[in-house]
KELO-383353 format. One record per atom (N, C-alpha, C, CB): atom name; residue number from 1; x negated, y negated, z. Coordinates in steps of 0.05 Angstrom, whole numbers, plus 32768, in hexadecimal, padded with zeros to 4 digits. Each point is the difference from the previous one (the first is absolute). Glycine has a CB too. Layout:
residues N
<site a="CA" k="NUM" xx="X" yy="Y" zz="Z"/>
...
//
This chain:
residues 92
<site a="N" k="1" xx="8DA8" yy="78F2" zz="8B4B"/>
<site a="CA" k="1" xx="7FE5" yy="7FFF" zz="8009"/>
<site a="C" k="1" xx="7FFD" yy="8010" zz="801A"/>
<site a="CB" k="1" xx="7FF9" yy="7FD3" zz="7FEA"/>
<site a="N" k="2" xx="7FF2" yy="803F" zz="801E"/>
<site a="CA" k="2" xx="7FFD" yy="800B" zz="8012"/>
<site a="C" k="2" xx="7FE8" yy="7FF2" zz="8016"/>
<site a="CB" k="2" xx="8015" yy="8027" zz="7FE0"/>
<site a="N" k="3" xx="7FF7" yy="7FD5" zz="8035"/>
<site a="CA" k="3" xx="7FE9" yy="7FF9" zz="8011"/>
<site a="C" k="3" xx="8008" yy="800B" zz="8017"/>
<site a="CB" k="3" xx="7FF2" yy="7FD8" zz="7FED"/>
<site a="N" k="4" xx="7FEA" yy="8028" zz="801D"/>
<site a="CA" k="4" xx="7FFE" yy="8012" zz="8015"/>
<site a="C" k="4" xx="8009" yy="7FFC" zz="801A"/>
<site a="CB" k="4" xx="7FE1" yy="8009" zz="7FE8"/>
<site a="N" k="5" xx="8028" yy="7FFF" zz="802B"/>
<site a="CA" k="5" xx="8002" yy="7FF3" zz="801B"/>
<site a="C" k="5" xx="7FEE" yy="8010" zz="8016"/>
<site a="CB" k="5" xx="8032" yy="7FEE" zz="7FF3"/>
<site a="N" k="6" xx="7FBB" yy="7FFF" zz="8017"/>
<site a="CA" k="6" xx="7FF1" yy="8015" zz="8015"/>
<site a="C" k="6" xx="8013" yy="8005" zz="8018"/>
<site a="CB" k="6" xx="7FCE" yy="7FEE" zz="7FF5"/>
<site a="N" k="7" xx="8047" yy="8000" zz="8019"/>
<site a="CA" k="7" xx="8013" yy="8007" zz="8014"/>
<site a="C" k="7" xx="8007" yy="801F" zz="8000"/>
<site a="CB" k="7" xx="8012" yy="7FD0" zz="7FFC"/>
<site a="N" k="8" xx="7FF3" yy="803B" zz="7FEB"/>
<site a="CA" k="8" xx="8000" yy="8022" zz="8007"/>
<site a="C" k="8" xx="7FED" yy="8015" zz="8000"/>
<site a="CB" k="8" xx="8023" yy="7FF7" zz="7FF1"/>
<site a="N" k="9" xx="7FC9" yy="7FFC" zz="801C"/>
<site a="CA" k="9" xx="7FE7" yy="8011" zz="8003"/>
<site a="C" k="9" xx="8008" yy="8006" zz="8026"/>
<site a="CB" k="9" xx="7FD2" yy="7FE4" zz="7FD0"/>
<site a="N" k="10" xx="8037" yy="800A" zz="8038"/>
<site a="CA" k="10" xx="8010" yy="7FF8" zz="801C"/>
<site a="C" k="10" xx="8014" yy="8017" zz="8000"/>
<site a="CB" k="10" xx="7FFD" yy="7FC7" zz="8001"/>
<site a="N" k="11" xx="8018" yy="803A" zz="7FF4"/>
<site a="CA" k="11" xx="801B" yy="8005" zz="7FF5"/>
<site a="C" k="11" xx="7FF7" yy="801E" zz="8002"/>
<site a="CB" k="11" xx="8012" yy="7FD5" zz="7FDF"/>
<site a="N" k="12" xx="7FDA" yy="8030" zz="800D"/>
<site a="CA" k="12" xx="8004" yy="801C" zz="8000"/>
<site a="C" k="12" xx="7FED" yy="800F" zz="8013"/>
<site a="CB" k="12" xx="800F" yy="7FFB" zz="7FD1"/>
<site a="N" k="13" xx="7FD5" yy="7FF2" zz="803D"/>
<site a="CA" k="13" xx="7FF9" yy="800A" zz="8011"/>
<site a="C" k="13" xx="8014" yy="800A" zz="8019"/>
<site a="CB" k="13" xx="7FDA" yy="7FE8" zz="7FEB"/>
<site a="N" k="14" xx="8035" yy="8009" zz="8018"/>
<site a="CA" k="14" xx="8010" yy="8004" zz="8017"/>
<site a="C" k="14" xx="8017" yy="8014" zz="7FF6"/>
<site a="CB" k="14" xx="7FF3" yy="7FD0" zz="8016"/>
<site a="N" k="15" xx="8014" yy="8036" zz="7FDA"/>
<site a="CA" k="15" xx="8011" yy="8012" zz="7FFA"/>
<site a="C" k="15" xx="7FEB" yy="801D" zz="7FFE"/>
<site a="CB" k="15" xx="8025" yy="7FD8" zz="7FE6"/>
<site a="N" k="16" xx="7FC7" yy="802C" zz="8013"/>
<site a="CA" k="16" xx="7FEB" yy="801B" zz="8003"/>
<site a="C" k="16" xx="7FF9" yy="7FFD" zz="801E"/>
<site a="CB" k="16" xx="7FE7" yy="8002" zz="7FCE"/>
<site a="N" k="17" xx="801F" yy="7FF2" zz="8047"/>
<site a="CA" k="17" xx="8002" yy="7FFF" zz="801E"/>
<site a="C" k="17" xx="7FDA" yy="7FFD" zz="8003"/>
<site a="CB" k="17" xx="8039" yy="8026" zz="800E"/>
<site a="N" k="18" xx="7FBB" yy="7FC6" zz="7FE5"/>
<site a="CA" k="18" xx="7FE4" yy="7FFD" zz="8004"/>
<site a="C" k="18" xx="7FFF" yy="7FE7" zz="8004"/>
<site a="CB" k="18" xx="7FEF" yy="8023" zz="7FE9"/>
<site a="N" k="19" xx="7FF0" yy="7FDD" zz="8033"/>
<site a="CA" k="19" xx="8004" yy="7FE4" zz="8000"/>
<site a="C" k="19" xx="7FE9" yy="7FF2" zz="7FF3"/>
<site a="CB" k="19" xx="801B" yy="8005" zz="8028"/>
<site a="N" k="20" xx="7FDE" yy="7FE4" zz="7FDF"/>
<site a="CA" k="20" xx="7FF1" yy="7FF1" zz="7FE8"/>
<site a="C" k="20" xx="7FE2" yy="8010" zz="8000"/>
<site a="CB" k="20" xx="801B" yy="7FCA" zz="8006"/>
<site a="N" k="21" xx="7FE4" yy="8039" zz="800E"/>
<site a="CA" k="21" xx="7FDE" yy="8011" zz="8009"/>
<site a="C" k="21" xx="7FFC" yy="801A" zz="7FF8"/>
<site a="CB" k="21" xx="7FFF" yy="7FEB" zz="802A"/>
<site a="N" k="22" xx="8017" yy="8024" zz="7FD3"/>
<site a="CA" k="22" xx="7FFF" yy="801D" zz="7FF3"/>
<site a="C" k="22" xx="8005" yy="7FF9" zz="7FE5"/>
<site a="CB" k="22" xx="8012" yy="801D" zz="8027"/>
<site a="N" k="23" xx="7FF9" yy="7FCA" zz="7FC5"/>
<site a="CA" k="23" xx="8000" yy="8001" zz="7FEF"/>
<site a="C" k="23" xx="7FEB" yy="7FF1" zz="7FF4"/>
<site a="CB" k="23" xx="8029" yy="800D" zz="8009"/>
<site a="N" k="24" xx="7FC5" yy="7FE4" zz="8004"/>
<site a="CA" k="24" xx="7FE3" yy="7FFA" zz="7FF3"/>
<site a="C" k="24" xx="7FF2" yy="8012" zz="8001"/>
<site a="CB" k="24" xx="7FFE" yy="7FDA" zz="8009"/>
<site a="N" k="25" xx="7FFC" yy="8039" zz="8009"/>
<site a="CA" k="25" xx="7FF3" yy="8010" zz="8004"/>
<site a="C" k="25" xx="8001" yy="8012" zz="7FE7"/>
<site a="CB" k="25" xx="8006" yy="7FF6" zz="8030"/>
<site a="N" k="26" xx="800E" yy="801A" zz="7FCC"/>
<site a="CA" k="26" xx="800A" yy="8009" zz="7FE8"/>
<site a="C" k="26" xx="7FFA" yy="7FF9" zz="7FEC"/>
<site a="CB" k="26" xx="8018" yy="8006" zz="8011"/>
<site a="N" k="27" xx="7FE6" yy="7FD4" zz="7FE7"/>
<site a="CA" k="27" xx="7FF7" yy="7FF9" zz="7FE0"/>
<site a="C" k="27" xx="7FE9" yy="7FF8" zz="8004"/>
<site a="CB" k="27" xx="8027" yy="7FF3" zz="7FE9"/>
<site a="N" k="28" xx="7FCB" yy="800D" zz="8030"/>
<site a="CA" k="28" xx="7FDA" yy="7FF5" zz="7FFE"/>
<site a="C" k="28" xx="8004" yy="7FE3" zz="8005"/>
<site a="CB" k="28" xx="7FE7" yy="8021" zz="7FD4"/>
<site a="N" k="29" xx="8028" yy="7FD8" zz="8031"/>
<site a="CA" k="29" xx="7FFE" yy="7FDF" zz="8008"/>
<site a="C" k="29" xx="8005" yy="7FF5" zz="8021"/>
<site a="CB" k="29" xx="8015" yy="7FFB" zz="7FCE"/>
<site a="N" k="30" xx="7FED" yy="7FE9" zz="8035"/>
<site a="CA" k="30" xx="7FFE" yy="7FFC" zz="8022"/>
<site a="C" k="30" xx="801E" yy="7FF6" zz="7FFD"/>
<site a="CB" k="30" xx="7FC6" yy="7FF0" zz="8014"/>
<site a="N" k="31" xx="8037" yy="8013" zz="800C"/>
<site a="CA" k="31" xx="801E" yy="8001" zz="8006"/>
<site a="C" k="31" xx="8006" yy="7FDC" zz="7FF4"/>
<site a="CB" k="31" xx="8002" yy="802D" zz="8035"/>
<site a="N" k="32" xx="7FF2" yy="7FC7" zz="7FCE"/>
<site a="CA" k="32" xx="8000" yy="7FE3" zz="7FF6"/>
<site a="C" k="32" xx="8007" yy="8001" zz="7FEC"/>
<site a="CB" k="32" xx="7FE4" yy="7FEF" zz="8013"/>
<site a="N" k="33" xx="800D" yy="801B" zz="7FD1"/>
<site a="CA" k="33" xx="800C" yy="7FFB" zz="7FEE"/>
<site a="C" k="33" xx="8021" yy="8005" zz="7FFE"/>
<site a="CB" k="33" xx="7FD0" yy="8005" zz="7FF2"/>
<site a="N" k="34" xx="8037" yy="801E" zz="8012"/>
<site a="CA" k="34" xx="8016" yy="8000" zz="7FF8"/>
<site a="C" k="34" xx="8011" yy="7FEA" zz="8013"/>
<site a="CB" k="34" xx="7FF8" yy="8031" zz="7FEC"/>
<site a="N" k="35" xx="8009" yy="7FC3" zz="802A"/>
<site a="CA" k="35" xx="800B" yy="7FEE" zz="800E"/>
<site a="C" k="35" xx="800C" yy="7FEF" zz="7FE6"/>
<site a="CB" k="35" xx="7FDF" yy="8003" zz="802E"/>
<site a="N" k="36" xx="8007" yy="7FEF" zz="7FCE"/>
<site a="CA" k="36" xx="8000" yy="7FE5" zz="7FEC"/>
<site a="C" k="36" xx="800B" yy="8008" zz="7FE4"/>
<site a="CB" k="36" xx="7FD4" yy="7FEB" zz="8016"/>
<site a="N" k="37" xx="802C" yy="8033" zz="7FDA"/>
<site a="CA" k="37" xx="8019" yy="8007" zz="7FEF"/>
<site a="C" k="37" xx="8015" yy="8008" zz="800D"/>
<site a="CB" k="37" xx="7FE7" yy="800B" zz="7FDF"/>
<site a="N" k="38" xx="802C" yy="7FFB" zz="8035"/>
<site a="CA" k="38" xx="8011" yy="8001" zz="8008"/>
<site a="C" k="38" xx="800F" yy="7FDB" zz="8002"/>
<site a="CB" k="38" xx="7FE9" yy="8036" zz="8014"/>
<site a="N" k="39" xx="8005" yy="7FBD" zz="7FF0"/>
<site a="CA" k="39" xx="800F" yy="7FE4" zz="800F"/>
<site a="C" k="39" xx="7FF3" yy="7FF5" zz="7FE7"/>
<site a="CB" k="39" xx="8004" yy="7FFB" zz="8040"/>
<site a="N" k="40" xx="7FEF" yy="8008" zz="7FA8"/>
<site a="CA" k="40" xx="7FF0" yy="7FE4" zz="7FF0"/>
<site a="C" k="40" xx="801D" yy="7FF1" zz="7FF6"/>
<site a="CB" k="40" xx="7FC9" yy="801A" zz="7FE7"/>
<site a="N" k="41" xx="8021" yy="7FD1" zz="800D"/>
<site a="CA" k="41" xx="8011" yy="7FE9" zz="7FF1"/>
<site a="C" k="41" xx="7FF4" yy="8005" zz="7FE4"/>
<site a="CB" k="41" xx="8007" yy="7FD8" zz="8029"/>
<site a="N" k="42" xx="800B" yy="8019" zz="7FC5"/>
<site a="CA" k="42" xx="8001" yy="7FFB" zz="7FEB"/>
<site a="C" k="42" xx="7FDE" yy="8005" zz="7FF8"/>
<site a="CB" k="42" xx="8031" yy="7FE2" zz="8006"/>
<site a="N" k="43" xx="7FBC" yy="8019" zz="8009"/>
<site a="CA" k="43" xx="7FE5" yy="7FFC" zz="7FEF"/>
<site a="C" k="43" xx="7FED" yy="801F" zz="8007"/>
<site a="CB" k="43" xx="7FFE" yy="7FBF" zz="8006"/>
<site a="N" k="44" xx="8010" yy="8049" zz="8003"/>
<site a="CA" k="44" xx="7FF6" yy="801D" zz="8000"/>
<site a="C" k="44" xx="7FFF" yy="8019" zz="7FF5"/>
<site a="CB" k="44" xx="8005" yy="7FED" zz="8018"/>
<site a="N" k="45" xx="7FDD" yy="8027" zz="7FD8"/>
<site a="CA" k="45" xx="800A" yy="800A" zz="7FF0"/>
<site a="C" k="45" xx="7FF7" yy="8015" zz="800B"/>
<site a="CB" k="45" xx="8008" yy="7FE4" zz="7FDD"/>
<site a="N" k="46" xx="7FF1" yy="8036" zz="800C"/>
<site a="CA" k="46" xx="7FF9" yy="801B" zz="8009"/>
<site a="C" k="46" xx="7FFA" yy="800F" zz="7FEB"/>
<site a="CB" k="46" xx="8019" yy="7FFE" zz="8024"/>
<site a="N" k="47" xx="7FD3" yy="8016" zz="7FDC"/>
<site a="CA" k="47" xx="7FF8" yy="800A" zz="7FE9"/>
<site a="C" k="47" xx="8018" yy="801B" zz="8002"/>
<site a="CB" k="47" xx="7FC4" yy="7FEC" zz="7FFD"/>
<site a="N" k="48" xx="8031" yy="801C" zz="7FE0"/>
<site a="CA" k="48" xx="801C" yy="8017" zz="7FFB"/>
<site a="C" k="48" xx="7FF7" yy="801B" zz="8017"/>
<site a="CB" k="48" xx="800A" yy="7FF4" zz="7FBE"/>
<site a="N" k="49" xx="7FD6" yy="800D" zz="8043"/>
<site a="CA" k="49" xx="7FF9" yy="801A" zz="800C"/>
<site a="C" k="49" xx="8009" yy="7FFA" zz="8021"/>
<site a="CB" k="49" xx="7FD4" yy="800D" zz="7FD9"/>
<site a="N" k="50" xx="8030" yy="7FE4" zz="8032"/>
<site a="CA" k="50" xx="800B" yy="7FF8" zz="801C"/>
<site a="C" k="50" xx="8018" yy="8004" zz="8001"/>
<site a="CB" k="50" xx="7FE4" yy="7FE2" zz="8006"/>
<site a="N" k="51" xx="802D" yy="801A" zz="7FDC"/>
<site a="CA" k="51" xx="801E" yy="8009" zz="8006"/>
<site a="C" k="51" xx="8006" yy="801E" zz="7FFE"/>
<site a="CB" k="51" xx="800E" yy="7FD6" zz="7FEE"/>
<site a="N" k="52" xx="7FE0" yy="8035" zz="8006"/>
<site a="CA" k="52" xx="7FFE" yy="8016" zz="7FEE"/>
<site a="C" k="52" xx="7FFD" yy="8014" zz="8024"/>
<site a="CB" k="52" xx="7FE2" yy="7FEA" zz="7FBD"/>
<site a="N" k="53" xx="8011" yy="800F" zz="8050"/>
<site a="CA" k="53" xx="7FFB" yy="800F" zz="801D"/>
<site a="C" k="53" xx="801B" yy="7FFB" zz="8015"/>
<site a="CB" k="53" xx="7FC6" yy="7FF6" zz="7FFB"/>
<site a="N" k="54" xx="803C" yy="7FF0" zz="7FFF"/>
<site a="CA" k="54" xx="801E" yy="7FF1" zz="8019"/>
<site a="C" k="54" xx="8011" yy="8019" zz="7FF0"/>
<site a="CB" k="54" xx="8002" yy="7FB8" zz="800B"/>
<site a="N" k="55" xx="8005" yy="8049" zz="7FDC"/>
<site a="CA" k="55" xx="8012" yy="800D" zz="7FF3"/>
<site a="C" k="55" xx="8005" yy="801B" zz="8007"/>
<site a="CB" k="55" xx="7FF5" yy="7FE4" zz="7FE1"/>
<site a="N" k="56" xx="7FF3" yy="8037" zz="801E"/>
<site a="CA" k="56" xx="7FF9" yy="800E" zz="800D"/>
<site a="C" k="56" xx="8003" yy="8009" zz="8017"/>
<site a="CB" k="56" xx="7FF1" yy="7FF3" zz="7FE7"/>
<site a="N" k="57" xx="8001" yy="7FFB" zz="8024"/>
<site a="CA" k="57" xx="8001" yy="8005" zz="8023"/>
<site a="C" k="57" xx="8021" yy="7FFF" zz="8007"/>
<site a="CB" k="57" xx="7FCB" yy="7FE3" zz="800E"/>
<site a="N" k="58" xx="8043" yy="800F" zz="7FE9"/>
<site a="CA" k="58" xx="8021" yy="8002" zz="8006"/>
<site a="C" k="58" xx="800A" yy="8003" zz="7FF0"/>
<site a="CB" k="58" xx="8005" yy="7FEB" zz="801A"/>
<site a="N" k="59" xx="7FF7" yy="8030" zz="7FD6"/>
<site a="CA" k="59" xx="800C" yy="800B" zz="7FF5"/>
<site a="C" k="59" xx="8017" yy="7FF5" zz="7FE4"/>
<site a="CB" k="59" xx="7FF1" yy="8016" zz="8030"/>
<site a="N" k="60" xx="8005" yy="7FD1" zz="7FC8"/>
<site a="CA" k="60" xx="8010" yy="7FF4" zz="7FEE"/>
<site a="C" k="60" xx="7FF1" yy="7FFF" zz="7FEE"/>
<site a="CB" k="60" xx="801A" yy="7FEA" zz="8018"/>
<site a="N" k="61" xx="7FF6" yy="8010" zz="7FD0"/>
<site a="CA" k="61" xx="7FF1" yy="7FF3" zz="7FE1"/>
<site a="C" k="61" xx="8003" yy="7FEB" zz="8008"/>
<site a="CB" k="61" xx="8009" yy="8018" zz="7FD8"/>
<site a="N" k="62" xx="7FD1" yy="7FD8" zz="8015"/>
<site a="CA" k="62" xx="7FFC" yy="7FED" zz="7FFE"/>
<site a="C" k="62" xx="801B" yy="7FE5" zz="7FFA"/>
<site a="CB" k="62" xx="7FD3" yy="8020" zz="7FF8"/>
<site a="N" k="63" xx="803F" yy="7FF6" zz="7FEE"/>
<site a="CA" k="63" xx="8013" yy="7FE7" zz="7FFC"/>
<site a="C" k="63" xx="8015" yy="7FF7" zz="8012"/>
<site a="CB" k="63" xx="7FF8" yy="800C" zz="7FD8"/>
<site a="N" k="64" xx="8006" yy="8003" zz="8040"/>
<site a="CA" k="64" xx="8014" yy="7FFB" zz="8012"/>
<site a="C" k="64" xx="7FFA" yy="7FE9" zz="8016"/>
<site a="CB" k="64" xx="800C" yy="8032" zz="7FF7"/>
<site a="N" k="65" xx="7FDA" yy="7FC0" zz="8000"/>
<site a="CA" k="65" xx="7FFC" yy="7FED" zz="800D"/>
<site a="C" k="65" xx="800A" yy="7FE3" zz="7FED"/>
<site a="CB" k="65" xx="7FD8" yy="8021" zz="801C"/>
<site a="N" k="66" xx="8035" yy="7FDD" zz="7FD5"/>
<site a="CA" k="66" xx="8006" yy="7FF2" zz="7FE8"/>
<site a="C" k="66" xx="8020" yy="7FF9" zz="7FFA"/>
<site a="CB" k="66" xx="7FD5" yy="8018" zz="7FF0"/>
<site a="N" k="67" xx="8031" yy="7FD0" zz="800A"/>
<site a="CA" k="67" xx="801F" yy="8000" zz="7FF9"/>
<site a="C" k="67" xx="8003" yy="7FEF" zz="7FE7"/>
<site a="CB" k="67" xx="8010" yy="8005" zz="8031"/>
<site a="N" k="68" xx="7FF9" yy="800A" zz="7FC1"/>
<site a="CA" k="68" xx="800C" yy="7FEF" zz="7FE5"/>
<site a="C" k="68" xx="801B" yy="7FE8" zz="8010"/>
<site a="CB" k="68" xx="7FF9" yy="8037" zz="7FD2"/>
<site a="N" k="69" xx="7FF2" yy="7FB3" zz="8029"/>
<site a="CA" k="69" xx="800D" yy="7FE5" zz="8004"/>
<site a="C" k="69" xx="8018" yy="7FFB" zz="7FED"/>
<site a="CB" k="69" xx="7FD2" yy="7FEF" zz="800E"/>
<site a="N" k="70" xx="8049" yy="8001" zz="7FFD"/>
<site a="CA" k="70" xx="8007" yy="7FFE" zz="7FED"/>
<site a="C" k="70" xx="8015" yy="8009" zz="7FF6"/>
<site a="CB" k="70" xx="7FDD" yy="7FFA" zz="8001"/>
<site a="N" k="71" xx="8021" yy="802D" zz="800A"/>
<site a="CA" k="71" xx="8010" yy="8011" zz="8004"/>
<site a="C" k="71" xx="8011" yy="8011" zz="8017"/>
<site a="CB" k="71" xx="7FE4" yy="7FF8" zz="7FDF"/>
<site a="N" k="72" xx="8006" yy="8002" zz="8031"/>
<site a="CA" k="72" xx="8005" yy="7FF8" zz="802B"/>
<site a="C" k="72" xx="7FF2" yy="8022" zz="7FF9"/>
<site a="CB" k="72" xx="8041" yy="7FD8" zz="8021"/>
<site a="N" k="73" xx="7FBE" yy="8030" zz="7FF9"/>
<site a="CA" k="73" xx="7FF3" yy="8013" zz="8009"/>
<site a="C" k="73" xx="801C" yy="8016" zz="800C"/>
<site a="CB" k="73" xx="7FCC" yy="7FDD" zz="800C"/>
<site a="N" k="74" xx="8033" yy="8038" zz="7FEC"/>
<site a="CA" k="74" xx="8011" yy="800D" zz="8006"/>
<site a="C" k="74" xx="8000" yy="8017" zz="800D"/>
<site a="CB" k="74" xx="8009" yy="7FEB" zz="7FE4"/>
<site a="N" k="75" xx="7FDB" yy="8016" zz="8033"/>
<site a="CA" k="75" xx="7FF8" yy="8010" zz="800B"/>
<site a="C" k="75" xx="8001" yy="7FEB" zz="801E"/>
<site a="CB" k="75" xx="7FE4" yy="8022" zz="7FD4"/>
<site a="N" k="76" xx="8005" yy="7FE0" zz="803E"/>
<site a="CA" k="76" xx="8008" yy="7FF3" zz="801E"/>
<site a="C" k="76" xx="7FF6" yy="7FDF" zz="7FF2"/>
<site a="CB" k="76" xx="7FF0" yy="8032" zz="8032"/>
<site a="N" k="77" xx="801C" yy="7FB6" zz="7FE8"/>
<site a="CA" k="77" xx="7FED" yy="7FF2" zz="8004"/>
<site a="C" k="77" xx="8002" yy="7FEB" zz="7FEA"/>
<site a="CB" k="77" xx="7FE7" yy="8025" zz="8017"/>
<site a="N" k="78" xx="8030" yy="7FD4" zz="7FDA"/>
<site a="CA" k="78" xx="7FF5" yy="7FF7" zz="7FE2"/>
<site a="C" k="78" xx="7FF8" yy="7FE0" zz="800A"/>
<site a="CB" k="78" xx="8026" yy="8023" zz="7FD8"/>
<site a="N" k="79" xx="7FE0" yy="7FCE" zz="8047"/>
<site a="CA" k="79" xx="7FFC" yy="7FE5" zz="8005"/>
<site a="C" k="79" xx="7FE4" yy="7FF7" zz="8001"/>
<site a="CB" k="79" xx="8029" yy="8001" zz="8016"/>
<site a="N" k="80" xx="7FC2" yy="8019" zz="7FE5"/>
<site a="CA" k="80" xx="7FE9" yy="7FFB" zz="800F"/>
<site a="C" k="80" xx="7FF0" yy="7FF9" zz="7FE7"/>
<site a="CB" k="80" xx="8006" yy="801F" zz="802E"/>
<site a="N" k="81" xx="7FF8" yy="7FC5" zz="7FDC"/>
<site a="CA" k="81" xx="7FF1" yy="7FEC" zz="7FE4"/>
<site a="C" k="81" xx="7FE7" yy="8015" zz="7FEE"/>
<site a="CB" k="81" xx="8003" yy="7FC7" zz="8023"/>
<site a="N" k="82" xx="7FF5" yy="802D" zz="7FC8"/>
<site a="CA" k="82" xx="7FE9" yy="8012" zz="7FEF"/>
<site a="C" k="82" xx="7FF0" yy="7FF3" zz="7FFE"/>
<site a="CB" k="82" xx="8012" yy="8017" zz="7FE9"/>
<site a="N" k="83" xx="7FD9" yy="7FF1" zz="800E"/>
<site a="CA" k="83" xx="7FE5" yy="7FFF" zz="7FFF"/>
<site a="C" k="83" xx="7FEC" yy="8014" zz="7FEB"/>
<site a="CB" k="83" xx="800E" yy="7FF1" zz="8031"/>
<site a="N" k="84" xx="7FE5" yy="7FFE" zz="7FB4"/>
<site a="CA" k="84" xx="7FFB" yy="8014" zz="7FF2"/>
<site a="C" k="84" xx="7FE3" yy="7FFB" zz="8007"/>
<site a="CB" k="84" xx="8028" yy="8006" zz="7FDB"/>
<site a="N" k="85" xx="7FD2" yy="801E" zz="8028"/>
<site a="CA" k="85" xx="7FE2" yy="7FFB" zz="8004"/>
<site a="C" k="85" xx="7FEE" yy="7FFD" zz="7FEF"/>
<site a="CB" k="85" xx="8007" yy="8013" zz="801C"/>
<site a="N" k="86" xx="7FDF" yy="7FEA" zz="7FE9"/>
<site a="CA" k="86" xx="7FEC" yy="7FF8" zz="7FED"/>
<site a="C" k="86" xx="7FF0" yy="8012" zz="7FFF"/>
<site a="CB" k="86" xx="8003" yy="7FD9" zz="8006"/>
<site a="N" k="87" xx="8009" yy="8043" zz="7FE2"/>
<site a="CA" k="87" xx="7FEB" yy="8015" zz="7FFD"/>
<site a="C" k="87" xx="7FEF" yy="8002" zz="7FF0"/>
<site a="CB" k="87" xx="8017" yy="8011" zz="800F"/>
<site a="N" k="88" xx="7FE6" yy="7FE0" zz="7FE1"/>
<site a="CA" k="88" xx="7FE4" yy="7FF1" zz="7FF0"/>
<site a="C" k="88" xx="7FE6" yy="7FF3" zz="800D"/>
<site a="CB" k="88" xx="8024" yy="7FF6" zz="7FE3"/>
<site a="N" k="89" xx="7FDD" yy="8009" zz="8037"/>
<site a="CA" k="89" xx="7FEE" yy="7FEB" zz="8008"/>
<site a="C" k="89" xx="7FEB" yy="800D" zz="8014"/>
<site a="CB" k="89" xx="8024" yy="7FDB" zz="7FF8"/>
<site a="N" k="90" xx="7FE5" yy="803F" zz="8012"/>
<site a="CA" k="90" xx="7FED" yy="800D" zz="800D"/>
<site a="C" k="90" xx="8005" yy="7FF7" zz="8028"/>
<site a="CB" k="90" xx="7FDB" yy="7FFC" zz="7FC7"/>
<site a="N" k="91" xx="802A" yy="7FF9" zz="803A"/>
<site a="CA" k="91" xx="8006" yy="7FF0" zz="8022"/>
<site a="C" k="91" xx="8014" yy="801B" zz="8007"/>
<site a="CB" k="91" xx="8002" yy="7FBB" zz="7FF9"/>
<site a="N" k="92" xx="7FFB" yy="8040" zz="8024"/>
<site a="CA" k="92" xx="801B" yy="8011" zz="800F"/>
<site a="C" k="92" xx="8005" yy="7FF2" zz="8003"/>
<site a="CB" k="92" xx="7FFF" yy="801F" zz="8012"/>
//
């Protein structure tokens, strides 16, 4: 199963050397929100077109925000719990 983890929206912002304010700026959102996907919990979701820009703006594919559970992650980071988002529902 693949689920998403927002922790590497963090991960990879900081690896593209941007900080949270240059990177809302970039996808049209406030610096708050991305805050609250960087740090959410379990009940937090996000539409696909919000990943579809995070993705973008730092230079990654969408699926690189994602880890096949199960199988561990074999790229950075594999401890950093998941979270599948809710891209059916329209919410950031």
């Amino acid at each position: 199963m693949r689920t998403f983890h927002f922790q590497k929206i963090k991960q990879y912002r900081e690896q593209a050397g941007l900080s949270q304010v240059q990177l809302a700026e970039k996808i049209g959102v406030m610096v708050q929100q991305l805050w609250s996907w960087e740090h959410c919990g379990p009940e937090k979701s996000m539409t696909a077109g919000n990943l579809a820009k995070i993705a973008e703006a730092l230079g990654r594919h969408p699926g690189d925000f994602f880890i096949d559970e199960g199988k561990g992650d074999n790229r950075q980071n594999p401890e950093i719990p998941a979270r599948s988002p809710d891209l059916s529902s329209g919410q950031q």
